[in-house]
C-alpha positions in Angstrom: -9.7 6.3 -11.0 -8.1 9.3 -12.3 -4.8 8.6 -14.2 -1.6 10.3 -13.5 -0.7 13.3 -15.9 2.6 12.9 -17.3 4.2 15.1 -15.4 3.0 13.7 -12.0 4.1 10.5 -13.1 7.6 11.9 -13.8 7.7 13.3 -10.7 6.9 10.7 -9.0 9.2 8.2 -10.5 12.0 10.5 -10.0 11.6 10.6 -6.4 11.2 7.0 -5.8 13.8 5.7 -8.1 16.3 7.9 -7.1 15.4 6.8 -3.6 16.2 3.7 -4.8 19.9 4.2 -5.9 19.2 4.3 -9.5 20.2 7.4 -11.1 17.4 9.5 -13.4 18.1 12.1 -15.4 15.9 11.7 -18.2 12.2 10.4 -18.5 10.6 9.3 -21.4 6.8 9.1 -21.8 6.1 5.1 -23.3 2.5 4.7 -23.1 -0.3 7.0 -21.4 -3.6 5.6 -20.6 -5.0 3.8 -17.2 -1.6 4.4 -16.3 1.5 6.4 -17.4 4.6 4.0 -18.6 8.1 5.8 -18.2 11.6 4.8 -18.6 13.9 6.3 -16.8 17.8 7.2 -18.0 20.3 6.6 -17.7 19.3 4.1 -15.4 17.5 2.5 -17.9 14.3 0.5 -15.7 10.5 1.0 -16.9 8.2 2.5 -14.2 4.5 1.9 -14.3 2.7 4.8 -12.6 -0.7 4.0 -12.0 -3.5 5.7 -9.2 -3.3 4.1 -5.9 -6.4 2.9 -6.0 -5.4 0.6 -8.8 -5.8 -3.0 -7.5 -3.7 -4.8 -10.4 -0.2 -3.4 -9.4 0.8 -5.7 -6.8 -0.6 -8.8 -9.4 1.4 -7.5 -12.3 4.1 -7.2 -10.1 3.6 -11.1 -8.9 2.5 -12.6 -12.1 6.0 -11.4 -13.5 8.2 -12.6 -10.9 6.4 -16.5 -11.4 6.5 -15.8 -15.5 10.1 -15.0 -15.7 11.0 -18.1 -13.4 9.2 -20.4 -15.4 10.9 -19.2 -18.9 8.1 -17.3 -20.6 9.0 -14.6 -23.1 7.7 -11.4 -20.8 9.2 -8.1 -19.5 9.2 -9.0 -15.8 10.3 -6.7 -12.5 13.7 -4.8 -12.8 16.1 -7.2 -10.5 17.7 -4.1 -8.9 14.5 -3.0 -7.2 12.5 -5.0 -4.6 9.4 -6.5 -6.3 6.7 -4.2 -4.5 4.4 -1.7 -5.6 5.9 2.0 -4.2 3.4 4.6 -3.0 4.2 8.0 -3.9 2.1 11.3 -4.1 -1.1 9.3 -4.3 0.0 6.5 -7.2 1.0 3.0 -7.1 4.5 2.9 -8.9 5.9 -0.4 -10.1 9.6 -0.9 -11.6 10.3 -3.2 -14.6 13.3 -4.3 -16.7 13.4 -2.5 -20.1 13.6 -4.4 -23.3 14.8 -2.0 -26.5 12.7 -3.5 -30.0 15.6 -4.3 -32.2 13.6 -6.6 -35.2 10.2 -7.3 -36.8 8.4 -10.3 -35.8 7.2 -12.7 -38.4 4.2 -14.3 -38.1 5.6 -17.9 -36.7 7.8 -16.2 -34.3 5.0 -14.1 -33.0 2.7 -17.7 -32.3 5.5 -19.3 -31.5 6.2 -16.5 -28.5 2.7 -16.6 -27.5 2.5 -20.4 -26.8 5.9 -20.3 -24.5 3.8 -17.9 -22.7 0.3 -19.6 -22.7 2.8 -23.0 -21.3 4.6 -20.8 -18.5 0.7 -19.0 -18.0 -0.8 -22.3 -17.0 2.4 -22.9 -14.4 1.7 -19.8 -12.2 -0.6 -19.3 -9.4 -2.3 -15.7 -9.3 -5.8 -14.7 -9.3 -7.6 -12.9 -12.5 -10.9 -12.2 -13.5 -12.5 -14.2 -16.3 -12.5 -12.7 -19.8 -16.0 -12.3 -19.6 -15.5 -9.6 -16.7 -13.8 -7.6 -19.1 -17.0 -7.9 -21.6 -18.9 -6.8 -18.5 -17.1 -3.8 -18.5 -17.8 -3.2 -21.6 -21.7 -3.8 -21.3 -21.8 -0.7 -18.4 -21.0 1.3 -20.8 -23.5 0.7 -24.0 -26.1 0.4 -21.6 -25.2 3.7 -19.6 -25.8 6.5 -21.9 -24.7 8.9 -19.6 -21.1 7.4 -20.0 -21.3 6.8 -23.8 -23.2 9.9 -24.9 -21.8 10.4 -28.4 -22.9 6.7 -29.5 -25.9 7.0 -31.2 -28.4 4.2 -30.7 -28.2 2.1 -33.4 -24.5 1.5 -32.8 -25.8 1.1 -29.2 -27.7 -1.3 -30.3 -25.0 -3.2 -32.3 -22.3 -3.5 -29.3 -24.6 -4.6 -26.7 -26.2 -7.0 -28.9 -23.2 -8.7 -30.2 -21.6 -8.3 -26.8 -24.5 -9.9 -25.0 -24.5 -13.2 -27.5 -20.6 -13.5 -27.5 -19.7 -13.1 -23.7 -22.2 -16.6 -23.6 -19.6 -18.2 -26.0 -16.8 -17.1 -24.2 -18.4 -18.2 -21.1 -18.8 -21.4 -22.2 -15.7 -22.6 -24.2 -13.5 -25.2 -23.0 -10.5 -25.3 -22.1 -10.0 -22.3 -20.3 -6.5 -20.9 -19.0 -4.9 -17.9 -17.7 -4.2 -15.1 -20.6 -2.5 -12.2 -21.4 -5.7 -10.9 -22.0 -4.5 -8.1 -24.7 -1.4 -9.7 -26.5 -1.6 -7.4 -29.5 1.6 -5.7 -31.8 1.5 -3.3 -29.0 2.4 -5.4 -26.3 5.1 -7.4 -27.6 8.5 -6.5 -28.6 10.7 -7.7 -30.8 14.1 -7.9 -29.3 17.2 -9.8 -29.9 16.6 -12.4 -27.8 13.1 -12.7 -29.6 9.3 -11.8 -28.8 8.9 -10.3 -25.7 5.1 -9.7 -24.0 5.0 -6.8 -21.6 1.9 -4.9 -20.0 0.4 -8.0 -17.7 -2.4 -5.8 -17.1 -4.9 -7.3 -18.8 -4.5 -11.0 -17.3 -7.5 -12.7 -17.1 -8.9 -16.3 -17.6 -10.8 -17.7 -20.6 -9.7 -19.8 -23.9 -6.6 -19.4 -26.1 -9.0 -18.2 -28.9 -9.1 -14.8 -26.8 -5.8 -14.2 -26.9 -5.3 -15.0 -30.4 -8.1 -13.2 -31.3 -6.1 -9.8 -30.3 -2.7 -11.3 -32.2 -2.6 -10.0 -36.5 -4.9 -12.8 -38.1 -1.5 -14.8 -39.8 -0.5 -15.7 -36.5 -3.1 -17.9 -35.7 -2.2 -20.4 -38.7 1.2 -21.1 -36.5 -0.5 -21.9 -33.4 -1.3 -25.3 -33.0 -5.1 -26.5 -31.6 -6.9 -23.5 -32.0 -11.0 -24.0 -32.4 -11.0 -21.5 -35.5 -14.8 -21.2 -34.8 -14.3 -20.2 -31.5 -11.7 -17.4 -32.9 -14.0 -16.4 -35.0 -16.3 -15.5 -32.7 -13.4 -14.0 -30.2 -12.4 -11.7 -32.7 -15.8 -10.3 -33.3 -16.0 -10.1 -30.1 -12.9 -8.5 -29.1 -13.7 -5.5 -31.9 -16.8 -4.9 -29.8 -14.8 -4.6 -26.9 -12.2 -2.5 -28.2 -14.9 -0.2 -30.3 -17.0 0.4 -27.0 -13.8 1.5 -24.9 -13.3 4.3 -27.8 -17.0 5.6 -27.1 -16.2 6.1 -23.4 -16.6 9.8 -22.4 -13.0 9.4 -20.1 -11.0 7.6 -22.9 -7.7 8.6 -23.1 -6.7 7.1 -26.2 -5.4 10.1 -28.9 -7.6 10.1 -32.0 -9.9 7.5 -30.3 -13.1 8.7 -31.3 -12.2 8.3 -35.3 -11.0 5.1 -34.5 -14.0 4.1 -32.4 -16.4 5.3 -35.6 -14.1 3.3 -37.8 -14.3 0.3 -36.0 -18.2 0.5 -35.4 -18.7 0.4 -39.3 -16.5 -2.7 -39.1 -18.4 -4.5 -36.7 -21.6 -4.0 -38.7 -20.2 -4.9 -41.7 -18.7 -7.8 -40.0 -21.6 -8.6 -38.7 -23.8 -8.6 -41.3 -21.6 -10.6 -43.4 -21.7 -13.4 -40.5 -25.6 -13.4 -40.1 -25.6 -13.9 -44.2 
């Protein structure tokens, strides 16, 4: 799936918003990657523009509406606009409420958010992939050069290997739940009402360790019952994830390459460190 310029996205959220009744006369860009993330003035609503081949909208969409009636910390759908996914010129648009980041979020607060939302995750009813899908993902492209033709072969090597022996650990854990799936600094807020996850994207199924594993490494001594072994291993395992996405020819992500070598000489050092 191609992903929506900017501009198209603008476009296109203008028109259907203002179809809607809510009045745009500014858009600011939020977040470009898969999809482009707007909000809209002075109507102030978040619009999600994504290709229309995207199959996640209409679960986002869902997974909100069931995570804000059950209490969990999340950005969910904007209550003036009907909870449906809005074609327009070829994309999927999706319409959510905006929350401004007002305050820093300590450590406790940030665990503390993330159980609420693991307790109202385990009340909903949606389907996701398993975590290890995602890992899949991520195997395609180590082992298809073609897609990944500036990673040389020994950090190849590296990603598929480590990839390979942590997706069976993941597979196998206990316990599993539904996620977030990528509950980083990135996708939480901290507002005056406190932590706030947005970008449901990434929901999948698998252990807490998963999610933690993406959360700064403090948090995980304020969440209670984690298998530190297991976030060990989800950690290393979510670098190799993260560093393989930055080695894809179509990634989207500015400066990604320097981040993507960066990362790579973590993971061996990390690694290396582990097998001593």
């Amino acid at each position: 799936m191609t992903p929506p310029t900017p501009r198209d996205a603008s476009a296109a959220a203008r028109a259907v918003a203002s179809s809607l009744g809510l009045v745009v006369e500014e858009v600011l860009v939020l977040q470009r990657s898969n999809a482009v993330t707007l909000r809209l003035l002075p109507c102030d609503v978040v619009a999600r523009v994504a290709p229309a081949a995207d199959p996640s909208a209409a679960t986002q969409l869902e997974l909100g509406r069931q995570l804000v009636a059950a209490g969990a910390p999340v950005a969910g759908p904007d209550p003036r606009v009907e909870p449906r996914v809005h074609p327009r010129d070829g994309f999927a648009l999706t319409f959510w409420t905006h929350h401004a980041p007002t305050a820093a979020i300590s450590p406790e607060a940030y665990a503390e958010a993330l159980e609420r939302l693991h307790t109202g995750l385990r009340q909903v009813d949606v389907r996701a992939p398993h975590a290890t899908d995602r890992v899949d993902e991520a195997l395609a492209l180590v082992t298809q050069p073609e897609r990944t033709p500036a990673l040389d072969p020994p950090g190849r090597t590296l990603l598929e290997q480590t990839l390979r022996r942590l997706r069976r650990r993941v597979a196998g854990a206990p316990g599993e739940q539904l996620l977030h799936g990528e509950p980083h600094p990135g996708n939480v807020l901290g507002t005056a009402d406190g932590p706030v996850f947005i970008d449901l994207e990434t929901c999948c199924r698998g252990p807490v360790e998963f999610d933690l594993a993406h959360a700064p490494d403090e948090v995980a001594g304020h969440y209670p019952g984690l298998d530190h072994d297991l976030l060990r291993d989800c950690r290393t395992l979510v670098l190799a994830m993260i560093t393989t996405w930055r080695w894809d020819a179509g990634d989207q992500l500015p400066d990604g390459r320097r981040l993507g070598t960066e990362w790579l000489l973590q993971l061996r050092l990390l690694t290396a460190r582990q097998a001593g």
